[in-house]
C-alpha positions as CSV (number, residue, x, y, z in Angstrom):
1,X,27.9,-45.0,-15.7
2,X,25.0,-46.9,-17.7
3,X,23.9,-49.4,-16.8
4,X,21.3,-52.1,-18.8
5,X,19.3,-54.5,-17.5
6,X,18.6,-57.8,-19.7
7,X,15.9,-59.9,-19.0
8,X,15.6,-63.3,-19.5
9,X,13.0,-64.7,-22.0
10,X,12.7,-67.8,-20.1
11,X,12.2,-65.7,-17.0
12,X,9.6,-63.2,-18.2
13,X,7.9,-66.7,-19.5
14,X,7.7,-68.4,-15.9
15,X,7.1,-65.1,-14.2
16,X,3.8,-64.4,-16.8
17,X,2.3,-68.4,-16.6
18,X,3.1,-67.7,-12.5
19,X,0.9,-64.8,-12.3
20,X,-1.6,-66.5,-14.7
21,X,-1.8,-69.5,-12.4
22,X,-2.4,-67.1,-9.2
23,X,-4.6,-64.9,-10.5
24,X,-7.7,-66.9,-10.3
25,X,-7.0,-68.0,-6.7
26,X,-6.5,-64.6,-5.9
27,X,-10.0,-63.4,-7.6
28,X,-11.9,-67.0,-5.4
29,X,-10.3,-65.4,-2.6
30,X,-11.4,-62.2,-3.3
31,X,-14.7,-62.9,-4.2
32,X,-15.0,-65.1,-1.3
33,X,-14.1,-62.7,1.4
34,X,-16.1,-60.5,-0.3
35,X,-19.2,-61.9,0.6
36,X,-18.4,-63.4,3.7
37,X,-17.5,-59.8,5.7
38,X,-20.3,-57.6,6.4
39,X,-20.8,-54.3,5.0
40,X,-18.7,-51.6,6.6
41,X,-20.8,-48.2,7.4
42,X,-20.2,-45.5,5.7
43,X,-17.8,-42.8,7.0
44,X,-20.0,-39.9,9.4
45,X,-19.6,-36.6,7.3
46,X,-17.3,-34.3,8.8
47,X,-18.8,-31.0,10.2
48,X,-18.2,-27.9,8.8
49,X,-15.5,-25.8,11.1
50,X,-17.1,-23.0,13.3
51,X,-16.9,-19.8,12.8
52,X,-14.4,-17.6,14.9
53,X,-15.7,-16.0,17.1
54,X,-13.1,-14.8,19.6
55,X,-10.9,-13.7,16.1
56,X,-13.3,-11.8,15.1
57,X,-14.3,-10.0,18.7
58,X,-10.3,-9.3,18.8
59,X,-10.4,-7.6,15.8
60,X,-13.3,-5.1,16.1
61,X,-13.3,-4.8,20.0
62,X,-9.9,-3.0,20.2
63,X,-10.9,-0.4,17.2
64,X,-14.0,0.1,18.8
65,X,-12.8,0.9,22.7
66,X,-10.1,3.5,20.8
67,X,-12.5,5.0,19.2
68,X,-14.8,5.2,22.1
69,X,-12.1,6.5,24.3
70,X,-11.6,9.2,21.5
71,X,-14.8,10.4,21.5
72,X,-15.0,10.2,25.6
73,X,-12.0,12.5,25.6
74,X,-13.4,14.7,23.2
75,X,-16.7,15.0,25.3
76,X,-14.9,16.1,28.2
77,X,-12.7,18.8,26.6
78,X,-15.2,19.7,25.2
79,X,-17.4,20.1,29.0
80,X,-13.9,21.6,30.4
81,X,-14.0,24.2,27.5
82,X,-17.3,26.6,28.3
83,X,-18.3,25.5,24.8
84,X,-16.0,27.0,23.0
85,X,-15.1,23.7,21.4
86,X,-18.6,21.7,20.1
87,X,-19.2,18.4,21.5
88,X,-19.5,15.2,19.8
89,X,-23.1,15.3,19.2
90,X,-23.2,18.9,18.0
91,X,-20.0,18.2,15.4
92,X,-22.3,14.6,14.2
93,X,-24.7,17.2,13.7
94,X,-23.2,19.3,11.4
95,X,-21.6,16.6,10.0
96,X,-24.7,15.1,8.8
97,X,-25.8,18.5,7.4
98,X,-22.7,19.3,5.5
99,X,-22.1,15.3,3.8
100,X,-25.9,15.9,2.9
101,X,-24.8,18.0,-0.2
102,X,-21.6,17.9,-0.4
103,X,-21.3,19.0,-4.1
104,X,-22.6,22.2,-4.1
105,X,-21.1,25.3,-5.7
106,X,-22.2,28.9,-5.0
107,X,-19.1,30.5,-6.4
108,X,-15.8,29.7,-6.5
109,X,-15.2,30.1,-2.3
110,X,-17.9,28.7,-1.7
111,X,-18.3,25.0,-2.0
112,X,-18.8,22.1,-1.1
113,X,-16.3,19.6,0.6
114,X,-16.6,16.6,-2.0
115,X,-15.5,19.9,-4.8
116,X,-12.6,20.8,-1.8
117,X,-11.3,16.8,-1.8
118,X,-11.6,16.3,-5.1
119,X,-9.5,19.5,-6.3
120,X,-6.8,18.5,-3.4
121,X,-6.2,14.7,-4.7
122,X,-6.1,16.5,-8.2
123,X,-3.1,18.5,-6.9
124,X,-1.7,15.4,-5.1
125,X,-1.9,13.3,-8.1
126,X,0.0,16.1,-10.2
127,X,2.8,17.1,-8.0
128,X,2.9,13.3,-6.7
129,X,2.8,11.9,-10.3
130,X,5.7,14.2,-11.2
131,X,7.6,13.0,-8.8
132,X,7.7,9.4,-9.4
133,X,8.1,10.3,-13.2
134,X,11.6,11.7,-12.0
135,X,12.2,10.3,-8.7
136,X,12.4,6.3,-9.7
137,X,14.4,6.8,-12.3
138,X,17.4,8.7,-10.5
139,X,16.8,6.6,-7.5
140,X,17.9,3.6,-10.0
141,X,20.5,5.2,-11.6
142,X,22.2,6.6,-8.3
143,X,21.6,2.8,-6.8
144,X,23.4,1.4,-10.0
145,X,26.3,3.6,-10.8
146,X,28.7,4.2,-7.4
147,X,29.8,7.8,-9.2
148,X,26.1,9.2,-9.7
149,X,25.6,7.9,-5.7
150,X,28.4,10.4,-4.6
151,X,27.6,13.0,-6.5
152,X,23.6,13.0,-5.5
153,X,24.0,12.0,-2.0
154,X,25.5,15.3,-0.9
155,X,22.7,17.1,-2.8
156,X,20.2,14.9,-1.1
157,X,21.2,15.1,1.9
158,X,21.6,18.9,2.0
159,X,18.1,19.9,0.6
160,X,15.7,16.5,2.0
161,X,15.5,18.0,5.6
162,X,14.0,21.4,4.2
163,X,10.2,21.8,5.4
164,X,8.2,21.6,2.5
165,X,6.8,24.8,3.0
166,X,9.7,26.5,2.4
167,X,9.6,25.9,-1.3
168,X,6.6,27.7,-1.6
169,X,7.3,31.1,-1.9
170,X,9.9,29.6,-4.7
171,X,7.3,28.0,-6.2
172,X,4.6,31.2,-6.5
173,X,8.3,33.1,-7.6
174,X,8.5,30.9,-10.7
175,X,4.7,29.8,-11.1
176,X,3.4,32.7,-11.0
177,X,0.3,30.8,-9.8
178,X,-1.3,29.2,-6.4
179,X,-1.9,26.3,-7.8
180,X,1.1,25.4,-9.8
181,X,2.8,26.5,-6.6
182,X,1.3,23.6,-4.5
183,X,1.9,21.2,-7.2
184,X,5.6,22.6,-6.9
185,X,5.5,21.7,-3.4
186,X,4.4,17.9,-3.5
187,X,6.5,17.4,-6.2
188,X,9.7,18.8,-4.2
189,X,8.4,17.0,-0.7
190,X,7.6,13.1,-2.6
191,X,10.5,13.0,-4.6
192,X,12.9,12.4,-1.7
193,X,11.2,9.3,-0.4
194,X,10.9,7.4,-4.1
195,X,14.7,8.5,-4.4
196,X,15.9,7.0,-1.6
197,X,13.9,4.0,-1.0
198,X,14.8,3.1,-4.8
199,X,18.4,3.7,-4.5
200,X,18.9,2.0,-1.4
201,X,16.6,-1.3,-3.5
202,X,19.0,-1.5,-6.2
203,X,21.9,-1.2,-3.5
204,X,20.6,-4.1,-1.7
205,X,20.2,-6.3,-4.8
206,X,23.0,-9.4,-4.4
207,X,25.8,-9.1,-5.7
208,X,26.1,-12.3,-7.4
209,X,23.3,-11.6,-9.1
210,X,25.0,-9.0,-10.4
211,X,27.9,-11.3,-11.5
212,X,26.0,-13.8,-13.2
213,X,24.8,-11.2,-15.6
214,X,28.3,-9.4,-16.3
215,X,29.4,-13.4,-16.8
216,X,26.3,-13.9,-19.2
217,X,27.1,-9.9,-21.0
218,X,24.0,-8.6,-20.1
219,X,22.9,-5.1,-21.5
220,X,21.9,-2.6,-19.2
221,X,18.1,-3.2,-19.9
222,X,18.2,-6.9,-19.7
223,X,19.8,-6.0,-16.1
224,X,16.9,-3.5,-15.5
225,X,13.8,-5.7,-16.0
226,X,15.4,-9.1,-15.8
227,X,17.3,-8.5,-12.0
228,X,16.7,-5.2,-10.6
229,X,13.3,-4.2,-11.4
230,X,11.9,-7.1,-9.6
231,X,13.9,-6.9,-6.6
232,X,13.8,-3.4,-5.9
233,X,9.9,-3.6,-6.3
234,X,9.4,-3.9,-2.6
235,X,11.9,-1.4,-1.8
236,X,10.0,1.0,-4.3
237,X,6.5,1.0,-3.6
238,X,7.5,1.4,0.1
239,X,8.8,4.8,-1.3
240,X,5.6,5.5,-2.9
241,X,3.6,4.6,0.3
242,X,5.9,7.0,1.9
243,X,5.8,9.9,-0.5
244,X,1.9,9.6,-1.2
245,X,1.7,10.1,3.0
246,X,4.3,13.2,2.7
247,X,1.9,14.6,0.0
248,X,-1.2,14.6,1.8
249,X,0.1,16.1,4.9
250,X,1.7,19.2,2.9
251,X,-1.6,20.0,0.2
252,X,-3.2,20.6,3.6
253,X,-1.0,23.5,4.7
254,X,0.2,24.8,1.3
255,X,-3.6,25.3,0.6
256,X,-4.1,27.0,3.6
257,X,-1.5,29.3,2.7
258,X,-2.4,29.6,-1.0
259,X,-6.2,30.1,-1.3
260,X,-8.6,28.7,-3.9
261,X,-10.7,25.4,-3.5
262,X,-8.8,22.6,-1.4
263,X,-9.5,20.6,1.8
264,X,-6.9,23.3,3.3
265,X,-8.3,26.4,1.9
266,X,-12.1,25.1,3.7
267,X,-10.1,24.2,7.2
268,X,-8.8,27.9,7.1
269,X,-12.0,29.5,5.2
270,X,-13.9,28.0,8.5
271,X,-11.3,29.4,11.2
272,X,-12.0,33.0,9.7
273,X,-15.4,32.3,10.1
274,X,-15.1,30.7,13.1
275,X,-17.3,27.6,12.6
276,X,-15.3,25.0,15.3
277,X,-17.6,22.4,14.0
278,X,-16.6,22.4,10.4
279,X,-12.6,22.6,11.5
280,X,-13.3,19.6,13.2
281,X,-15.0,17.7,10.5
282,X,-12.3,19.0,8.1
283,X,-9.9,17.0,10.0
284,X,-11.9,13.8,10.4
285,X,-12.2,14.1,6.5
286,X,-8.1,14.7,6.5
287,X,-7.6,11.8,8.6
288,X,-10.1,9.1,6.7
289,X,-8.6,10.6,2.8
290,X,-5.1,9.4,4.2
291,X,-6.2,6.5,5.7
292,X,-7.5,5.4,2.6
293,X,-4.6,5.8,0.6
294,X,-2.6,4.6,2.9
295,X,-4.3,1.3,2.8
296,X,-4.7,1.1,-0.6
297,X,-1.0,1.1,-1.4
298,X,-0.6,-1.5,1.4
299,X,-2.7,-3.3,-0.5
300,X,-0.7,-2.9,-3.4
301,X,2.5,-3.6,-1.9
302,X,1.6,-6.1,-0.6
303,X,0.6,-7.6,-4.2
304,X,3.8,-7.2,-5.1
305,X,6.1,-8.6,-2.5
306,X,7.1,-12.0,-2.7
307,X,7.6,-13.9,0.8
308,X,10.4,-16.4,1.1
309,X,9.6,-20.1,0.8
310,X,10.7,-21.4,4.2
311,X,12.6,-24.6,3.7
């Protein structure tokens, strides 16, 4: 219901000659309290907080100790060993000496491991970049469509637990090439993760989402970008994190196996020449490359997911 409220003329008259009246009485008593109470001190600044300490000790110190005990380990193996594998100090050594140049080329085996990184992300990027071209997209449509979902899932499952190596004689059959071979082989080892993680996004979506946009006649797109796009986000890049990991881990060996320049061709360049040190280092560089990326597309995850607001 509406309601109006009417106001008396004669109301609004006594109420404005009533607060005419008072206000002077109130401004004398005012004034007059004014000057008889003292001046009150002003307020102490508050400090700024100090720094934390103890957070920050508990974040290094742990890192640290592993590390420490790593490298403790290592020394001893490497004392148990006769030598045969180089301690700590010797491997920091060569370490220095290799990162000291490592950008120079004396032939197309013989470079240096900034070229051997380099050409490895290169493939990474390819075969990785090919698969999120195709994975994302048939991860959506066999998340949206309950027919495309039983026809892929069988496929899926059948040819996802095949080691990724065993699609690289396939891929030097067809390719005709090394390194259109490895590419091959990232593409057919990432594509799996995006595929899933996506389908299983778009399955998880509400379904009264869903319903409110077959009530409001939706087209497919609006559907896409409007509902599922930004809920399967999450579910998505989670895929990527996982695929970009899966990647990395096989360039090393398919390298190995395939020759030319590449983090894996060095690691198996320096077993034939038998230089421990430089096997060693390899993998440190290995480990830090997919460290990296791994943060990186925590990061941007992380960017991208949206937290409930706790009520």
């Amino acid at each position: 219901m509406v309601s109006a409220v009417f106001h008396s003329p004669i109301a609004a008259a006594e109420g404005s000659a009533i607060k005419t009246e008072s206000a002077p009485a109130h401004s004398a008593g005012a004034s007059s309290l004014k000057g008889s109470q003292p001046a009150s001190p002003s307020m102490p600044e508050q400090s700024a907080p100090s720094f934390d300490w103890s957070g920050l000790l508990l974040k290094v110190l742990p890192p640290l100790f592993g590390l420490a005990l790593l490298v403790g380990i290592w020394a001893m193996v490497s004392i148990g060993t006769a030598s045969s594998i180089p301690s700590p100090l010797e491997t920091w050594k060569q370490a220095v000496l290799i990162f000291s140049d490592p950008f120079y080329s004396k032939g197309p085996n013989d470079q240096g491991v900034g070229w051997n990184i380099l050409f490895s992300l290169k493939r990474v990027a390819l075969g990785f970049g090919l698969a999120a071209v195709v994975g994302i997209p048939v991860g959506f449509l066999i998340g949206r469509f309950e027919f495309l979902s039983r026809m892929f899932t069988p496929v899926i499952s059948l040819l996802r637990p095949v080691s990724p190596l065993a699609w690289l004689p396939i891929g030097l059959l067809v390719f005709k090439g090394a390194n259109p071979a490895a590419i091959w082989t990232i593409f057919i080892c990432s594509i799996w993760p995006m595929i899933i993680n996506t389908a299983v996004g778009v399955q998880r979506v509400p379904q009264d989402y869903m319903n409110v946009a077959r009530v409001l006649n939706l087209s497919e797109w609006k559907i896409f970008t409007k509902i599922l796009f930004p809920s399967v986000l999450p579910y998505m890049l989670t895929g990527v994190r996982l695929a970009v990991g899966t990647a990395w881990l096989v360039i090393v060996a398919a390298e190995m196996l395939t020759g030319g320049v590449g983090i894996g061709f060095w690691v198996w360049d320096e077993w034939n020449n038998l230089n421990v040190k430089n096997i060693i280092i390899a993998n440190f560089v290995i480990g830090i490359v997919g460290l990296l990326l791994e943060l990186a597309l925590i990061k941007l995850a992380t960017a991208f997911t949206f937290e409930e607001v706790k009520t």
